[in-house]
N, C-alpha and C positions, 0 to 999 in steps of 0.2 A: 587187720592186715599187718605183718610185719613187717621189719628192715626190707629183706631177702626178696617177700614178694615186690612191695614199691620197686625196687630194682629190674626186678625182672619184666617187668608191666612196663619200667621206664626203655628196656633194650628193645621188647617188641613195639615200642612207640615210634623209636629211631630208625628201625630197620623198614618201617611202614614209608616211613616220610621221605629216606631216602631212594624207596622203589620208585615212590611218587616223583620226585625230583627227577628222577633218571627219564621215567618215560614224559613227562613235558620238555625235557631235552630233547631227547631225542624225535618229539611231534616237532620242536621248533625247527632243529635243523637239517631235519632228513624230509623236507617235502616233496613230496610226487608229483610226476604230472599229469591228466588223465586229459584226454582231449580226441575230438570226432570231427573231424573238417572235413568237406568235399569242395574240389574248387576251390580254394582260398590261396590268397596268393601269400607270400612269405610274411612280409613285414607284418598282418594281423595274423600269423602264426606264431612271429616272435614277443606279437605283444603278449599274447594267452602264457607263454612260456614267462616271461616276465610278471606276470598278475600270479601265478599261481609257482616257482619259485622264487621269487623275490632278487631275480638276479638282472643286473643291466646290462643292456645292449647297445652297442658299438658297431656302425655302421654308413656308408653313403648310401645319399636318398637315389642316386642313381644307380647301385649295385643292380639292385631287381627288377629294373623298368622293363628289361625284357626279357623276364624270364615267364613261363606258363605256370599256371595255377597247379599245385598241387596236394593231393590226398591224402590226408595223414591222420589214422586210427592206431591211437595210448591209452594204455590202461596202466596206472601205478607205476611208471617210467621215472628214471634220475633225468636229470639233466641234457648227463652226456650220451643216454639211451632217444631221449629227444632230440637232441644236435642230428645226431646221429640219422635217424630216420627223416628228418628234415630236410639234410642237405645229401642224401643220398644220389649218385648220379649226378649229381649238379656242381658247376665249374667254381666251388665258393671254399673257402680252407675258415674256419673258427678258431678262436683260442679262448681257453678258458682260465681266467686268474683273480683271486680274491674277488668273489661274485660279479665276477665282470667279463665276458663275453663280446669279445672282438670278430667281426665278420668281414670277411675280404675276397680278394677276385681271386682265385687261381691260377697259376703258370699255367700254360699252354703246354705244356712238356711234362707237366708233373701229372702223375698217377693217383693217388692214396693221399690221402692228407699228411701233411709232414709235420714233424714236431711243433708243436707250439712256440717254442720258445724262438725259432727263429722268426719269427714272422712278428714280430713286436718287443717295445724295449720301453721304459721308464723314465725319463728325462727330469732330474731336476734342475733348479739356478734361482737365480737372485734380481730384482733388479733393484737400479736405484738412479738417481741422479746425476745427468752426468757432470753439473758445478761444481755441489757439494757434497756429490756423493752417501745424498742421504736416502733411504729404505723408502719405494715410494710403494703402496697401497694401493688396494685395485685394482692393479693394471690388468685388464684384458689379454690374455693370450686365446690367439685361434692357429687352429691349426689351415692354414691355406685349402681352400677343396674339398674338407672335410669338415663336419660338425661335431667337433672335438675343442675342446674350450677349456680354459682353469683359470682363475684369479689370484694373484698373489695375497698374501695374508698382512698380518699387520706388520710383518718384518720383513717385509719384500720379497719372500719365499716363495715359490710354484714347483708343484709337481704335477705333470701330465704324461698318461701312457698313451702312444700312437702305434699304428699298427703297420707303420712300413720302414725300413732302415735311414732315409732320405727326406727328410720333410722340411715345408716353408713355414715358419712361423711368425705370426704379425703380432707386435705388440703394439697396444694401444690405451691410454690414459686421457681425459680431460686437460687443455692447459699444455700438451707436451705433445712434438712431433709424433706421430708411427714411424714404427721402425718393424721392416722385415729380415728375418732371418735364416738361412737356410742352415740346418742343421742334421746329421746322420746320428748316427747308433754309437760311434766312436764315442760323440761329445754327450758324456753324460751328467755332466755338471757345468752349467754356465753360467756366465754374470752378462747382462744387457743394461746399457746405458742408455737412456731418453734424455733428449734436448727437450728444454721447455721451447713452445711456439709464442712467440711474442709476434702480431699484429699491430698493426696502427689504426686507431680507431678515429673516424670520421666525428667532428662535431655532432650530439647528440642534443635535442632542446624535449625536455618532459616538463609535461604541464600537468600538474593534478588539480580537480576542483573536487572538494569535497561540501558533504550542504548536510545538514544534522537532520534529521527526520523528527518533526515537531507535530504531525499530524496523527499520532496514534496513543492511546491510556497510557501505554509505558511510557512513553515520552514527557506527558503532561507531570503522569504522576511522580516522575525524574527530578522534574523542574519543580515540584512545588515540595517534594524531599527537600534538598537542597535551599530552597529561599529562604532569606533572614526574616521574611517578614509574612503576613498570613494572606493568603490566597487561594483561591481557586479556579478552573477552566475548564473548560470543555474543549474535544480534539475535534476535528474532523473524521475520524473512524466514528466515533459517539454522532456526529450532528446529519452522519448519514446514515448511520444504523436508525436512527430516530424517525427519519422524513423530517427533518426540516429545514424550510428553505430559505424563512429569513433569517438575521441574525435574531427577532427579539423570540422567533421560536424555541432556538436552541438555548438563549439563555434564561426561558424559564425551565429549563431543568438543570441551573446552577442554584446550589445550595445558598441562601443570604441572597439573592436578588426577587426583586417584584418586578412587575411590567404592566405597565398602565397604559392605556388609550391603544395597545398592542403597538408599539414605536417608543415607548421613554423606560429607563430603566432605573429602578432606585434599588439601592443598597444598604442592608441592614436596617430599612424604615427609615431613613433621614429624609426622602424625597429626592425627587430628579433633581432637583435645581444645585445641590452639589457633588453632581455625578460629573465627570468629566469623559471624553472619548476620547482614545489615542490609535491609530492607523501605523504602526509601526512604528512606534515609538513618535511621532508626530500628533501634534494636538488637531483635532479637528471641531471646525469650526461648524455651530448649529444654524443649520437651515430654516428656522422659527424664529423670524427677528422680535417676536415677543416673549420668545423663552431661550433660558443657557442650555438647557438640556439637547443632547444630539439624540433627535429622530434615528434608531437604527433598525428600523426594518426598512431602510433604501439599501442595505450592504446587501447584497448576495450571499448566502453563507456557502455556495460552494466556490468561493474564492478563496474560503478562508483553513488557513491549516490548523488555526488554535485561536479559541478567544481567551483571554484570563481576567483576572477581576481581583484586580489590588484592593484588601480589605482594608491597610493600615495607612498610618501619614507617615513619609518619612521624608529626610531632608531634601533627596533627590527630585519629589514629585513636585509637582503646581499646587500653591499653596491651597487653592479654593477646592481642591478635592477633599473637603471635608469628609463624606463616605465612600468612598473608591473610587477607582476608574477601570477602565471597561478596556482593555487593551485586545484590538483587533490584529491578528498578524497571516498576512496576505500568503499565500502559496506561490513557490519558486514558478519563473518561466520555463514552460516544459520543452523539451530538446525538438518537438516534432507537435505538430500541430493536433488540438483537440477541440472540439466541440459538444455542448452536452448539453439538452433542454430538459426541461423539468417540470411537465405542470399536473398541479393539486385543483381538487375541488372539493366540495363539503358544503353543510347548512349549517344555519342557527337551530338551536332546540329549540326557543321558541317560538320560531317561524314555520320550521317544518318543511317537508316536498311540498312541493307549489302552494305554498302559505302567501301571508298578504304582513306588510307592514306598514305604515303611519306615515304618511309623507303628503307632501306639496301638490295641488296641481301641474301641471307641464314642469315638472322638476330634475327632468330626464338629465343629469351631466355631460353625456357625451363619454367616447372612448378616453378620451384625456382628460374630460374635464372644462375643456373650454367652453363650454356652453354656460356654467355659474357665472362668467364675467355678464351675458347677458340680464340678469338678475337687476341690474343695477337703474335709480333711477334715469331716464334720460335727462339732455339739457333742454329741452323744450318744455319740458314737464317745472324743470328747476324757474326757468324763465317766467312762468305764470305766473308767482309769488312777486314778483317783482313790476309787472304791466296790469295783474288788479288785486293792488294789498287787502283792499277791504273786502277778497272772497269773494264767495257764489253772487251776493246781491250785486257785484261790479258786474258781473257778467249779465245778472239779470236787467238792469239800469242799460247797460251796452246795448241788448236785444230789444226792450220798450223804446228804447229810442231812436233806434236805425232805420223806421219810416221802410223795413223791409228792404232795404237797399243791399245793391251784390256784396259790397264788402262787406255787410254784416253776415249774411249768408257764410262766406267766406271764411270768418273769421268764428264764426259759430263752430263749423266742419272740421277747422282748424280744431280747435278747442275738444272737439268730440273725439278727434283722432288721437290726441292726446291721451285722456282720460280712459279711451277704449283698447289701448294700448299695455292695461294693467290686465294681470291674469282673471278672469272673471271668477274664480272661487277662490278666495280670500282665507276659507278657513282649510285645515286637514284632513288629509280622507284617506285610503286605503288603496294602495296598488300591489299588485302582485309581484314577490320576490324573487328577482332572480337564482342561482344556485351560487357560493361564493365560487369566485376564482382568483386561481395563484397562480402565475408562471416564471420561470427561470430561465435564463440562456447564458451558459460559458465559454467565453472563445480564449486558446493561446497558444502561441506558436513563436517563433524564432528565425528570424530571419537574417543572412549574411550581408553584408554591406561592403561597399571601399574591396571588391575583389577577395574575403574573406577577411582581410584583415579587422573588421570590429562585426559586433553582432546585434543586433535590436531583437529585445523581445517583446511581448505583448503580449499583456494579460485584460480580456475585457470580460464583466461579468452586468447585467439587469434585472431588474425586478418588478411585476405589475401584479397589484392583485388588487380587487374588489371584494368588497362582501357587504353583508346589512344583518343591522339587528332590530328589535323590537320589544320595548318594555311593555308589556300589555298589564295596569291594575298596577304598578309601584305605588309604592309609600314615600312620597315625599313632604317633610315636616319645615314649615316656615315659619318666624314669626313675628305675628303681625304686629304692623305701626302705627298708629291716628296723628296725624299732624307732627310726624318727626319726633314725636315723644311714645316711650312706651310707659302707656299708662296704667298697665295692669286693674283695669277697673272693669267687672263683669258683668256691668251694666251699659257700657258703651261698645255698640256693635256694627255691625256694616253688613248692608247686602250686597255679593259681589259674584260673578259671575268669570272666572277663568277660563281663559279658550284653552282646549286639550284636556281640563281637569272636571272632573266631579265633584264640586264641593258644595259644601252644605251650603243655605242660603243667608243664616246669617252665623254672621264669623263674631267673635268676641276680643278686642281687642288687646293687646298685651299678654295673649295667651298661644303656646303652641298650637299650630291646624296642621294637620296632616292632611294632605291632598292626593289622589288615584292619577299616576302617572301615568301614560299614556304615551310613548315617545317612539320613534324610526329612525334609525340611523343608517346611511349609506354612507361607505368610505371607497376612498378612490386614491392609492396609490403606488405610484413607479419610482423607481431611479438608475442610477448605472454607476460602475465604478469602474475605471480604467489606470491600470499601472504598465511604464514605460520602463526598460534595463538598458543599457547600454552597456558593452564592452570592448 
């Protein structure tokens, strides 16, 4: 291909593109209107007119309240061929200007629709300040009666077309009087000044409380971002996703903690006894006056919004927290009252549905517990040792000698009552296990005082639970002593017979024996924890 033809290829390439360009012109701004209504009344006539040419409508919502529904079939119609057949017969004059279409009542005396151009004008102005005469922005202009509007620009500027010679117009700003103004056709350029409104404003009193949300991972995990020192915790979103309800539940599923006897907590293996508890930043004192370690399955854990577990020593804490402390942190008083019970149940593996574990005769505790104080010897029993030292043969000496007499009698029945008084099965036997149980109850609420001026709130939370275990066949390894010496000699032995155990009959002194452990355990217990606010 040469010079000549490239050229010629390139004219009919232009002459294509520019057909093209002409007839998408001419689809964009020659549209038609094609439309089928029976019964319809104006305003969704003008909407259709509006949707399919693209032109706006100008009009009051009261022009066509009463007018009748009419009939209007277009095929490929302009605009003003639409207008046209719309408002045929009807008392209404339109004007049409830069795709804008104004709709109004008709004189009573007028015929034919009359020019457009008198029947609407173009108004512009300015406003501004009336102090400093500065450009104010925004401002609302309406037109009185009609839904006709415009905003001024960022230089104080408006332009609005109305459609009658005579109009009321409101301006209105934030911060500055309204102002009305009556304007005609004459004034087509104006300036409007606004006063600012200045008010006097009554004493106001704002109170804000804000409270950190500390019961949820993002929270925890926020706080242990942030700490100089190593830690970890668990939320309350975690300790109720989990089910659990004490505190020592939830903190076996903290990383670096053990839980022994299910109530003592050790950290990183050092043992409970240099674990300490704190309750909000308060040291709490242990209810084990033979141990320092705090019992924590008494806390409730649905009291608590977050527990954390300082791993390091640092200058701030109590010295004797050798491997952490266990810091408890209590949830806010709630604005309106709540209550919430909670109770678990479950077995032992080893004990199983209606299994049996190892225990005492008549060793029943009671709902609380008071019944073990029974347990104890009485003082009648203590008193015998003291009226015949030398034992059974005092009693028997007593009886040979009494010649049968009432006191002896007396004192015989005495003496029998005593004695008969002990549980009559001495060794351990096997009773049937209950199912464990756990229960929970949280109460809090907020109450007004002093005619509202202060507030009490009240948070109270409990906890009961029961359960039992049973070692059936352990290994427990002891070793044995002969007269306070180990004498490792495997020729001097003992026969011995342990109650609860299986052991061999003769034991060899100074040498390990492991023994068949045999044990039942029942546990029994509750607590409460109550926290008071004032404000």
């Amino acid at each position: 291909m040469n010079f000549y033809q490239c050229m010629r290829v390139m004219k009919i390439t232009m002459m294509l593109m520019t057909c093209l360009l002409v007839q998408v012109s001419a689809s964009t701004f020659g549209q038609r209107i094609t439309l089928n209504k029976q019964n319809s009344n104006i305003p969704s006539i003008l909407q259709e007119f509006r949707k399919q040419s693209q032109y706006d409508f100008f009009y009051d919502t009261e022009l066509f309240k009463n007018t009748k529904p009419i009939h209007i079939n277009l095929k490929d119609a302009s605009i003003e061929q639409a207008l046209m057949a719309c408002f045929s017969d009807l008392p209404f004059r339109y004007v049409i200007k830069n795709k804008l279409v104004v709709v109004t009542d008709a004189p009573e005396n007028a015929g034919s629709k009359s020019k457009p151009e008198q029947q609407q004008f173009t108004m512009t102005g300015r406003v501004q300040d009336v102090n400093n005469k500065a450009a104010l922005a925004g401002v609302t202009i309406r037109v009185k009666g009609l839904s006709l509007g415009a905003t001024t620009d960022a230089s104080g500027n408006f332009t609005i077309i109305v459609p009658k010679s005579t109009q009321v117009f409101v301006f209105t700003l934030l911060g500055y009087q309204s102002r009305e103004v009556s304007i005609n056709a004459a004034e087509r350029n104006i300036l409007i000044q606004l006063r600012s409104a200045s008010t006097a404003l009554d004493e106001v009193e704002v109170r804000v409380q804000a409270r950190r949300k500390a019961n949820t991972e993002v929270a925890v995990l926020e706080e242990r971002k942030r700490a100089s020192i190593v830690q970890d915790a668990i939320s309350a979103e975690l300790i109720q996703r989990t089910g659990s309800i004490t505190t020592t539940q939830a903190l076996q599923r903290v990383t670096g903690v053990t839980v022994t006897d299910d109530k003592y907590v050790a950290v990183r293996g050092l043992g409970d006894r240099s674990v300490i508890g704190q309750l909000n930043g308060v040291r709490l004192a242990s209810s084990d006056p033979d141990r320092s370690s705090i019992p924590l399955d008494l806390v409730p854990a649905s009291l608590l919004d977050n527990i954390t577990i300082y791993k390091t020593v640092t200058p701030d804490k109590p010295a004797d927290a050798a491997s952490g402390i266990v810091e408890l942190k209590t949830k806010s008083v709630p604005d309106r009252m709540t209550f919430e019970v909670i109770a678990q149940t479950g077995l032992n593996s080893n004990i199983g549905m209606g299994g049996k574990y190892n225990s005492f005769w008549n060793s029943e505790m009671g709902f609380l517990g008071t019944k073990i104080n029974k347990k104890n010897l009485s003082t009648d029993f203590l008193h015998l040792a003291k009226e015949y030292p030398a034992g059974l043969s005092s009693i028997h000496n007593l009886i040979a000698n009494s010649n049968y007499s009432n006191d002896a009698y007396q004192e015989v029945g005495r003496i029998n009552g005593i004695m008969q008084g002990f549980d009559p099965v001495m060794t351990s036997t096997y009773k049937k296990a209950p199912l464990n149980q756990l229960y929970s109850a949280t109460f809090g609420n907020s109450y007004d005082l002093f005619n509202k001026r202060h507030k009490l709130g009240v948070i109270l939370g409990g906890n009961y639970y029961r359960r039992t275990t049973d070692i059936s066949g352990g290994d427990l390894t002891q070793y044995s002593i002969y007269q306070g010496v180990v004498t490792g000699n495997p020729d001097v032995y003992s026969v011995r017979n342990i109650p609860n155990y299986i052991t061999p009959n003769s034991l060899y002194m100074g040498k390990y024996q492991t023994y068949k452990e045999n044990t039942g355990t029942e546990t029994l217990n509750y607590g409460t924890l109550v926290g008071l606010t004032t404000d």
